[in-house]
C-alpha atoms as a printed R data frame, in Angstrom:
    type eleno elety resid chain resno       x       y       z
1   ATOM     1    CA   UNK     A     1 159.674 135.432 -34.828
2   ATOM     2    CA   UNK     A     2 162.007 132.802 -34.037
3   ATOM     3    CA   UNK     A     3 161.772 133.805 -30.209
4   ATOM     4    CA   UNK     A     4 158.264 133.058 -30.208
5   ATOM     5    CA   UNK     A     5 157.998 130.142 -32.041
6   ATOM     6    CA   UNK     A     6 160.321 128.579 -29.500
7   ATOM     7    CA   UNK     A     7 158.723 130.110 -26.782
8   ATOM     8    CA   UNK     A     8 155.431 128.139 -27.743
9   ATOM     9    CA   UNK     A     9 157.220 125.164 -28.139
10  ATOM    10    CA   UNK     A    10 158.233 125.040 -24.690
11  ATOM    11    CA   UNK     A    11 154.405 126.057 -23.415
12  ATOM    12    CA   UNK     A    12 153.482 122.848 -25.521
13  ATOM    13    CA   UNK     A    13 155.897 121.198 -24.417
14  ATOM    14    CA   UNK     A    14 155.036 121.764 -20.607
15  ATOM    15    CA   UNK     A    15 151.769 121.258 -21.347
16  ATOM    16    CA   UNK     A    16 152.147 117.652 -22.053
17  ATOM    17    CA   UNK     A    17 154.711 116.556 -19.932
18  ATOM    18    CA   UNK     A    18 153.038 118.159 -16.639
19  ATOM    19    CA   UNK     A    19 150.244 115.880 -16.315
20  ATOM    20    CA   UNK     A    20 152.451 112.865 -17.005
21  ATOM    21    CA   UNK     A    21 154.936 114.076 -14.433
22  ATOM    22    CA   UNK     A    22 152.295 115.077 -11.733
23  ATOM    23    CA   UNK     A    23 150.816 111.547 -12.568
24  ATOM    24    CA   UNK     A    24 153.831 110.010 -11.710
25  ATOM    25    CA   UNK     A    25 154.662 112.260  -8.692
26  ATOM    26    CA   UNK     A    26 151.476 110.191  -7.259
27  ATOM    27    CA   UNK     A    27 151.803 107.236  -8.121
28  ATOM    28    CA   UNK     A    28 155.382 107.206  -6.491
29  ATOM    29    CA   UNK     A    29 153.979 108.895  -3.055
30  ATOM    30    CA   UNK     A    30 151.169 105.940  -2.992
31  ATOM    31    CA   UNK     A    31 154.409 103.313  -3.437
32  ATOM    32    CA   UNK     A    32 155.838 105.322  -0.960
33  ATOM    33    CA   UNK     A    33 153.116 104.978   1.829
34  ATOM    34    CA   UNK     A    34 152.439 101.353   0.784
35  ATOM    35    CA   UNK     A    35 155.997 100.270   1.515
36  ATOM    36    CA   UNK     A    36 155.518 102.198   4.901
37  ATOM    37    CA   UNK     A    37 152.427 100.632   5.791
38  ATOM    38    CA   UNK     A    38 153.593  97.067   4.996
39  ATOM    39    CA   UNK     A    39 157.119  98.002   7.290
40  ATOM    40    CA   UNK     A    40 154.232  98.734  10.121
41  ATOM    41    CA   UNK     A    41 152.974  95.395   9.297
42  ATOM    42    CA   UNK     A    42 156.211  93.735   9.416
43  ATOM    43    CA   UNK     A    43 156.677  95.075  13.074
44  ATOM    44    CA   UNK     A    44 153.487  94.487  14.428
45  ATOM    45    CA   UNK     A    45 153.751  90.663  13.436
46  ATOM    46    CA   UNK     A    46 157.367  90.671  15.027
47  ATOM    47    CA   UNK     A    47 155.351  91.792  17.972
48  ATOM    48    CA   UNK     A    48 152.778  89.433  17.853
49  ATOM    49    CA   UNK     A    49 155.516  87.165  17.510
50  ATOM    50    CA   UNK     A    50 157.216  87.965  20.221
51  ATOM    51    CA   UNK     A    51 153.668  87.804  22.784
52  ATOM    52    CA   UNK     A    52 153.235  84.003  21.577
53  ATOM    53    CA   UNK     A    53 156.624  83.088  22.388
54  ATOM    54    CA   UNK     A    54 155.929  85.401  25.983
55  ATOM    55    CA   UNK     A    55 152.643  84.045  26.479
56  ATOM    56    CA   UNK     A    56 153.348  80.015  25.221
57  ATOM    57    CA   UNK     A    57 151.743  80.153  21.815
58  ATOM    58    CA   UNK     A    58 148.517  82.176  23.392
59  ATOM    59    CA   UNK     A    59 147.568  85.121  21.096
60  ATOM    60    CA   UNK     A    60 146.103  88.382  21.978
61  ATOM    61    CA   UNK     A    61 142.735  89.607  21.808
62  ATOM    62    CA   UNK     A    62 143.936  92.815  20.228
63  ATOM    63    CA   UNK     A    63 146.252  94.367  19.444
64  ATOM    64    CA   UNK     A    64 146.351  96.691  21.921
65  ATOM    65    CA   UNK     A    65 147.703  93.869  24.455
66  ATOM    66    CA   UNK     A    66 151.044  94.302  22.750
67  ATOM    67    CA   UNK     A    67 151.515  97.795  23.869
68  ATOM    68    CA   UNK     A    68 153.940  98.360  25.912
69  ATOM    69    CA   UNK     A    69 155.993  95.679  26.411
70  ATOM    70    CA   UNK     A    70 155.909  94.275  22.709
71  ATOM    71    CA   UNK     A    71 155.636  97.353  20.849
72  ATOM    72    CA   UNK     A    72 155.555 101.418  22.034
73  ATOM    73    CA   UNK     A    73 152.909 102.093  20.203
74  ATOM    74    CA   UNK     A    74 150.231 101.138  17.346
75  ATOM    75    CA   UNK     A    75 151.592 102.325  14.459
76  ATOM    76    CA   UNK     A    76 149.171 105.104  12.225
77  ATOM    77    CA   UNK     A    77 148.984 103.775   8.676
78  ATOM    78    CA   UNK     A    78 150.705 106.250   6.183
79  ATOM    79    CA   UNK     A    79 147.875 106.321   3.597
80  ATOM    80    CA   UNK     A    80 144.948 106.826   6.276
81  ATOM    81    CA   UNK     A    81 142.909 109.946   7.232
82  ATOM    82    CA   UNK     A    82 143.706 108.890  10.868
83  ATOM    83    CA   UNK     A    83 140.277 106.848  11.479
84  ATOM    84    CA   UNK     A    84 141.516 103.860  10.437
85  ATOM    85    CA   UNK     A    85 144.330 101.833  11.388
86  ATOM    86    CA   UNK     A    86 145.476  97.864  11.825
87  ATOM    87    CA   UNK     A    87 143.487  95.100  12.254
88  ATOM    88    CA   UNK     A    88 144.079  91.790  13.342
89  ATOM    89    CA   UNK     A    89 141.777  88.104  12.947
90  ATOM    90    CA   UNK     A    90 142.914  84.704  14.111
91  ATOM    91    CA   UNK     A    91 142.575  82.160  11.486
92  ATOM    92    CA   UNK     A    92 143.351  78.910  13.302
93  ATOM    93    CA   UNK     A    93 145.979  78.227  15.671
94  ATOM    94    CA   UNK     A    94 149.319  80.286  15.581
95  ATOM    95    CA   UNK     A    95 147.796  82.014  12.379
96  ATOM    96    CA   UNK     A    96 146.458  85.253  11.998
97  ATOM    97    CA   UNK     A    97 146.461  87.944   9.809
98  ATOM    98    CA   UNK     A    98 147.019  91.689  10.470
99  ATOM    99    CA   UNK     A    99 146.100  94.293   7.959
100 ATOM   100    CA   UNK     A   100 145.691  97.551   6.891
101 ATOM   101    CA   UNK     A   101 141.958  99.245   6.924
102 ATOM   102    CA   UNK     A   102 143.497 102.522   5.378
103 ATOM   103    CA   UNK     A   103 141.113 104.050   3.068
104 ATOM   104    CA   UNK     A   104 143.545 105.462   0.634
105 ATOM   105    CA   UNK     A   105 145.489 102.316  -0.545
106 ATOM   106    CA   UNK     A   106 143.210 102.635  -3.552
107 ATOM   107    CA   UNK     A   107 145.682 105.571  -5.474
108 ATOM   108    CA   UNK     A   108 147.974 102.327  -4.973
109 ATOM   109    CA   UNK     A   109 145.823  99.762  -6.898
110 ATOM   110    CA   UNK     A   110 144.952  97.747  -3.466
111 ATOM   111    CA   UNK     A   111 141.499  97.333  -1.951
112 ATOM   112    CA   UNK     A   112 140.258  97.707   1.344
113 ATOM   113    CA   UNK     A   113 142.522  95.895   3.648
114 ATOM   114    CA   UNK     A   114 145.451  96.068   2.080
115 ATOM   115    CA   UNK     A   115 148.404  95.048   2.390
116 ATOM   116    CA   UNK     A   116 147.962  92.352   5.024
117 ATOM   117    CA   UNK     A   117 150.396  89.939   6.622
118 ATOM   118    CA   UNK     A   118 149.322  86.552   7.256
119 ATOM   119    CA   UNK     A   119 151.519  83.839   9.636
């Protein structure tokens, strides 16, 4: 009798802890691909950077002009389905913003493009 009674405690106790613990699994991988994303954020504005002070202040028209002599490649964003990627606007001179148009920041608690770097 004992042997069962403890054996049902541990199916209860399973039972409650697994969702919690799969929640938190989640919630850890979506931190996980944020931080990534925002690292590819980090470089591409080192390689805009790096075109202004190339190209005396002028900025590119996309980002694509920084590939390859400012960056190999455009970086893939972590959290997207592989549609989406980085975007970049111009807000005035010298300043622009790049940022993410992945679609699954949202298991994060960000909205559509996010993160984004502004300089």
């Amino acid at each position: 009798m004992e042997a069962v009674t403890l054996l049902f405690v541990v199916v209860v106790a399973v039972c409650v802890v697994a969702p919690g613990w799969t929640s938190l699994t989640l919630r850890l991988q979506a931190a996980e691909r944020v931080q990534a994303c925002r690292d590819n954020l980090l470089e591409l504005g080192d390689a805009l950077h790096r075109y202004t002070l190339a190209r005396k202040g002028r900025l590119p028209r996309t980002l694509d002009e920084l590939v390859p002599r400012f960056i190999s490649q455009i970086p893939q964003c972590p959290s997207g389905t592989g549609t989406e990627g980085y975007g970049y606007s111009v807000a005035a001179q010298m300043r622009y913003t790049v940022y993410c148009s992945g679609l699954r920041h949202d298991d994060a608690g960000l909205s559509r493009d996010n993160p984004y770097l502004t300089r």
